[in-house]
C-alpha positions in Angstrom: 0.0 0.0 0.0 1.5 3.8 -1.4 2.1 6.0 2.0 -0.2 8.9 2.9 1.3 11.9 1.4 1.5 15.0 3.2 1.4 18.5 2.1 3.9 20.7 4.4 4.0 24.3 5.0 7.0 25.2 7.4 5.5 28.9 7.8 7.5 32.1 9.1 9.5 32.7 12.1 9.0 30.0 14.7 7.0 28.0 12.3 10.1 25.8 10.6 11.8 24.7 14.1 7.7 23.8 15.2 7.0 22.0 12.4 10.4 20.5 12.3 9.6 18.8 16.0 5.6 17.8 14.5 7.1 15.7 12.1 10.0 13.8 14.0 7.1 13.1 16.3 4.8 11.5 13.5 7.7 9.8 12.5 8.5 8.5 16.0 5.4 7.1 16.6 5.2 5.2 13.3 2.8 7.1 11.2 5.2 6.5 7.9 3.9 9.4 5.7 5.7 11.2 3.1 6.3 15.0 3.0 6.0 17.3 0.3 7.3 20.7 1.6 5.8 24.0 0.0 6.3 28.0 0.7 4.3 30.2 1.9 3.8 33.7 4.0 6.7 36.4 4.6 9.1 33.2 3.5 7.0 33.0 -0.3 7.4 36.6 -0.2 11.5 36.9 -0.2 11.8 33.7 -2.3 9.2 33.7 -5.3 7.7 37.5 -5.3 4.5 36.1 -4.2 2.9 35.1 -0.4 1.1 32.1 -2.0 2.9 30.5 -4.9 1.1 28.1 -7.2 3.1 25.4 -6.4 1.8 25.5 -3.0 -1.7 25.8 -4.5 -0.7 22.8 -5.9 1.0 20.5 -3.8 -2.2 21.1 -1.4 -4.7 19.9 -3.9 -3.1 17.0 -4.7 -2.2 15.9 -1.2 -5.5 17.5 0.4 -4.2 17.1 3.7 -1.8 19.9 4.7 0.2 20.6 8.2 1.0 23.7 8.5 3.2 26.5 10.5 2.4 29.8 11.1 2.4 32.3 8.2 2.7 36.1 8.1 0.4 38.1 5.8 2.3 42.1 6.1 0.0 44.3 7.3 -1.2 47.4 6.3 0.1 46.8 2.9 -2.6 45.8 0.5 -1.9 41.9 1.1 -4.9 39.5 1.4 -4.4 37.2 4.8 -3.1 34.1 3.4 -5.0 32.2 6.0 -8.6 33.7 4.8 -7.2 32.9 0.9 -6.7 29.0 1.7 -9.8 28.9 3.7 -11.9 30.2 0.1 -9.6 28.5 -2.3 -10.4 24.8 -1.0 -13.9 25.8 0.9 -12.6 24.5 4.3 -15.9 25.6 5.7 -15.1 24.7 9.3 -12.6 25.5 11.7 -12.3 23.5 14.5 -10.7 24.7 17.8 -10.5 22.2 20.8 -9.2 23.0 24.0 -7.8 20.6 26.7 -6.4 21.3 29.8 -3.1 19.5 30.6 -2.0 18.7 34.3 1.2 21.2 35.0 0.8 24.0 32.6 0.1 27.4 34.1 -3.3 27.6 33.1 -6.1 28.9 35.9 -8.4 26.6 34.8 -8.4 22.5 35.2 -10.6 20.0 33.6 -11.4 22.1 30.6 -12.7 20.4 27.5 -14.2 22.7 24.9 -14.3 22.5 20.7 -14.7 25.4 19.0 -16.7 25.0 15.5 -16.3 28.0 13.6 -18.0 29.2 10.2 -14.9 29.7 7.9 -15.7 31.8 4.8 -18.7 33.7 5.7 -19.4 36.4 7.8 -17.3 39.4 8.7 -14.5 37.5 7.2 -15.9 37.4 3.5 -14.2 40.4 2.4 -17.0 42.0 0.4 -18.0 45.7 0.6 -15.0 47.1 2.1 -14.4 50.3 1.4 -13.7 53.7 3.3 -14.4 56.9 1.8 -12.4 59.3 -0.6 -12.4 61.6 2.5 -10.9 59.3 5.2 -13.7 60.0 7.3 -16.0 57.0 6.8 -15.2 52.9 6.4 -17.6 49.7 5.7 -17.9 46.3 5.5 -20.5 43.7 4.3 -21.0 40.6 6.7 -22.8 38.3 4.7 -24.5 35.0 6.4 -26.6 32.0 4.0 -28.8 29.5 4.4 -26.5 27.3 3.2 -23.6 28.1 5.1 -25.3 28.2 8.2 -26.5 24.8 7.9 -23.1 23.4 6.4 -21.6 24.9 9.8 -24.5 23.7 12.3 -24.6 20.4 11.0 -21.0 19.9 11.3 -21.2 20.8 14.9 -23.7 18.1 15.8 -22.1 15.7 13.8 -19.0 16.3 15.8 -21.4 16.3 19.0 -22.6 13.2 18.1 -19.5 11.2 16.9 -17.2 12.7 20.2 -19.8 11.5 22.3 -20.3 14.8 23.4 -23.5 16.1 25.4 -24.3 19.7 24.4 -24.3 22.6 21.6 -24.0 26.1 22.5 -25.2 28.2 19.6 -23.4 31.8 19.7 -25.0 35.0 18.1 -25.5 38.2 18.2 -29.1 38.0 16.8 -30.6 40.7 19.2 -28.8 43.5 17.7 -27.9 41.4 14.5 -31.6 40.1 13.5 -30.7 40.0 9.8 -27.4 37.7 9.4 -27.0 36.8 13.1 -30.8 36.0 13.3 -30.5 34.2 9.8 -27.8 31.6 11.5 -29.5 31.4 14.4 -32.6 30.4 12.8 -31.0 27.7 10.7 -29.1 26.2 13.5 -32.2 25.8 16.0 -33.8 23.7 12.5 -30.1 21.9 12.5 -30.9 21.0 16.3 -34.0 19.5 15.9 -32.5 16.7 13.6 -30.3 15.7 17.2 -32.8 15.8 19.5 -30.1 13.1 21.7 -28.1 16.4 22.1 -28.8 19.1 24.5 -28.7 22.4 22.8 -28.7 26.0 24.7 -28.4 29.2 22.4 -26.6 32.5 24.1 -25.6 35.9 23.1 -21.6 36.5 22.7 -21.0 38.9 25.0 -22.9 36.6 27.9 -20.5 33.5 26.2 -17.4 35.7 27.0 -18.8 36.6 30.5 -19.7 32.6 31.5 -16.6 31.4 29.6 -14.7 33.3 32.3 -16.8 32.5 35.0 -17.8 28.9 34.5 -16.2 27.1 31.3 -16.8 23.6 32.7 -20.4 24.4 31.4 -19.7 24.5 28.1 -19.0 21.8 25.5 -19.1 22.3 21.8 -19.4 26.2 20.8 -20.8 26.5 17.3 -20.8 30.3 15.9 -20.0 32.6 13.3 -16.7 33.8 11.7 -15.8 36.8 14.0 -17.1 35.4 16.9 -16.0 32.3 16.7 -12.4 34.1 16.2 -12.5 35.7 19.3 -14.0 32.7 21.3 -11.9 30.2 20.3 -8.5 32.9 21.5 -10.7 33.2 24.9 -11.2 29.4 25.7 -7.3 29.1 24.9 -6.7 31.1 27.2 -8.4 28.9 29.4 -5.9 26.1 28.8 -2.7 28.4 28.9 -2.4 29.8 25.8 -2.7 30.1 21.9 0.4 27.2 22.7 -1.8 25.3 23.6 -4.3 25.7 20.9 -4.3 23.8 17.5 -6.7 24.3 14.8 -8.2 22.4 12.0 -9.5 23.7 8.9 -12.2 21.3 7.4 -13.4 21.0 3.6 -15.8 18.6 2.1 -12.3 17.0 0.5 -9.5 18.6 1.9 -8.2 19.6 5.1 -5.1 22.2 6.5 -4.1 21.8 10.3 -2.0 24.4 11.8 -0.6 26.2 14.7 -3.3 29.0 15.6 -0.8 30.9 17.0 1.7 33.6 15.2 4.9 33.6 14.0 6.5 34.6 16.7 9.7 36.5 14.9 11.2 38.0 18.1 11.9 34.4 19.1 12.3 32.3 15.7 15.8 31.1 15.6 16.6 31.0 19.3 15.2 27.4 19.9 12.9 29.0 22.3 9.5 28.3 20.7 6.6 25.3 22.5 5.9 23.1 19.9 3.0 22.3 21.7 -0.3 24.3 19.3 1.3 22.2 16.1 2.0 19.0 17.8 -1.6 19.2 18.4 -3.2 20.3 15.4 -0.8 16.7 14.0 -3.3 14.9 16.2 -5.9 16.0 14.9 -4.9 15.4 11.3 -4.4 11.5 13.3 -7.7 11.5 13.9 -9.2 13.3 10.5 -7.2 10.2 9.1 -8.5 7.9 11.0 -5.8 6.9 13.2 -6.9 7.6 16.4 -4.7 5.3 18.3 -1.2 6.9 17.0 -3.0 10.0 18.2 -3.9 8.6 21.4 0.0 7.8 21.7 1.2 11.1 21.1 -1.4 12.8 23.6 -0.3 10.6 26.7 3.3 11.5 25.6 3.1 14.7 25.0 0.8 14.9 28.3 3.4 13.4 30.5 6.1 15.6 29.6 4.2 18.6 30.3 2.5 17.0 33.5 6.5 15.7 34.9 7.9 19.7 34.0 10.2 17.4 32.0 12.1 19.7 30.0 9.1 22.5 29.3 9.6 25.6 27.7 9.4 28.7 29.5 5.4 29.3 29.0 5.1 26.0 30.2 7.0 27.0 33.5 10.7 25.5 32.5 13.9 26.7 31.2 14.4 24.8 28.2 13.7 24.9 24.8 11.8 23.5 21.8 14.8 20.7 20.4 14.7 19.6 24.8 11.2 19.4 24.5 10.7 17.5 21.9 13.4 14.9 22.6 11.1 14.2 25.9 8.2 13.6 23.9 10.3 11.2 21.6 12.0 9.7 24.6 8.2 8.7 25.9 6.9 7.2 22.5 
């Protein structure tokens, strides 16, 4: 049987050294794929004249699974985030955001479990209308919400619900204020709910979500909301765990897939070996699982759970002194 191939995207800053540890992980623990490496971001930029070559384009439609590091779209300077680009380009619809609280991080919280399911390409985040007057003085956007995204996202929600065994849905909106595209989603996904009636579902306004994330996150389970929302939510509840470190994401298509670090590039500390590989480690687990191999994801959770649990060579976030080469050699050690 051919290997999986694997479409690779090192990123900017921190990202090659991060993705560097990923893959000797995957590696460790058996998961025999092949890479095929690809630039993009600040990286693109200096090398081919362009933030997203077609190569890349390429080499991620073939593979359609993609691990990826983080990337740097310059601001301020007419460029188009490279993240929002990928996300239209292969119509990964959902992002999913899970959060886990690990024994011995300095987190506040303990025993949080939380997923994140975020509306992709919609929204805030479509791009359309935005403008700002010849005088300086005036800017817009267009957030634009449809049937058939909002059902495409809601039903993706319970269908993780369902398969992750997991007892409720919170819907998140804004439709009080909002009553023509927050009110359209939230009208969608209470139909959506009523196809799980085994599922508990509860429906609140963001700002009371921010409010009762802080106050009592072991009430929540599996968030399902709009673009900017869901944005801002899924940075919250990561800070829940101990950080956008932490945090992995998944980006979810009908046929392809990118995982990635959530986090930034981090350029004030790439190169100094400094960086917890943690967020992208993670987001490798889920591609596991995506993949269907949940057991070599299962192995790399305990191990990567144990190191952070025994302080055994933890980055400085994490409450140690060491770095991300250290680190990663304790999570090899334990597989």
């Amino acid at each position: 049987m051919s290997k999986r191939t694997i479409t690779v995207i090192p990123g900017d800053g921190i990202g090659p050294s991060i993705i560097d540890s990923a893959l000797k992980i995957l590696d460790k623990a058996g998961c025999d794929f092949e890479y095929e490496f690809a630039d993009a971001g600040l990286t693109a930029l200096e090398k081919q004249g362009e933030l997203l070559p077609q190569r890349t384009l390429e080499l991620i439609e073939k593979n359609r699974i993609t691990l990826k590091g983080p990337l740097t779209t310059p601001v301020g300077e007419g460029f188009t985030s490279i993240n929002v680009t990928l996300r239209k380009k292969f119509s990964l619809y959902a992002n999913v955001r899970p959060v886990l609280s690990f024994k011995g991080t300095q987190a506040r919280y303990e025993n949080i479990d939380i997923i994140t399911v975020r509306e992709n390409t919609e929204g805030m985040y479509s791009g359309h209308g935005q403008k700002v007057s010849d005088d300086g003085l005036t800017a817009e956007a267009t957030s634009i919400v449809t049937r058939q995204g909002a059902e495409q996202i809601a039903t993706f929600a319970y269908e993780l619900a369902r398969k992750e065994n997991r007892k409720k849905v919170t819907i998140v909106h804004k439709a009080n204020i909002m009553k023509s595209t927050s009110g359209l989603f939230l009208k969608v996904a209470r139909e959506v709910s009523l196809r799980y009636p085994d599922i508990k579902t509860e429906e609140m306004i963001v700002d009371a979500t921010c409010m009762k994330l802080v106050m009592n996150p072991e009430n929540f389970d599996v968030i399902v909301t709009t673009n900017l929302f869901g944005d801002i939510l899924s940075d919250l509840c990561a800070g829940l765990v101990g950080g956008l470190g932490m945090a992995p994401g998944a980006n979810i298509g009908r046929d392809a897939a990118i995982f990635e670090a959530v986090h930034g590039s981090a350029p004030d500390i790439a190169g100094k070996n400094l960086a917890n590989p943690t967020s992208v480690i993670l987001a490798s687990i889920q591609m596991l699982e995506y993949l269907g191999m949940a057991d070599k994801a299962e192995q790399i959770r305990k191990a990567v759970s144990a190191v952070i649990e025994e302080g055994d060579r933890t980055t400085r976030d994490l409450g140690g002194t060491h770095g991300t080469t250290d680190f990663t050699q304790a999570v090899l050690e334990r597989l």
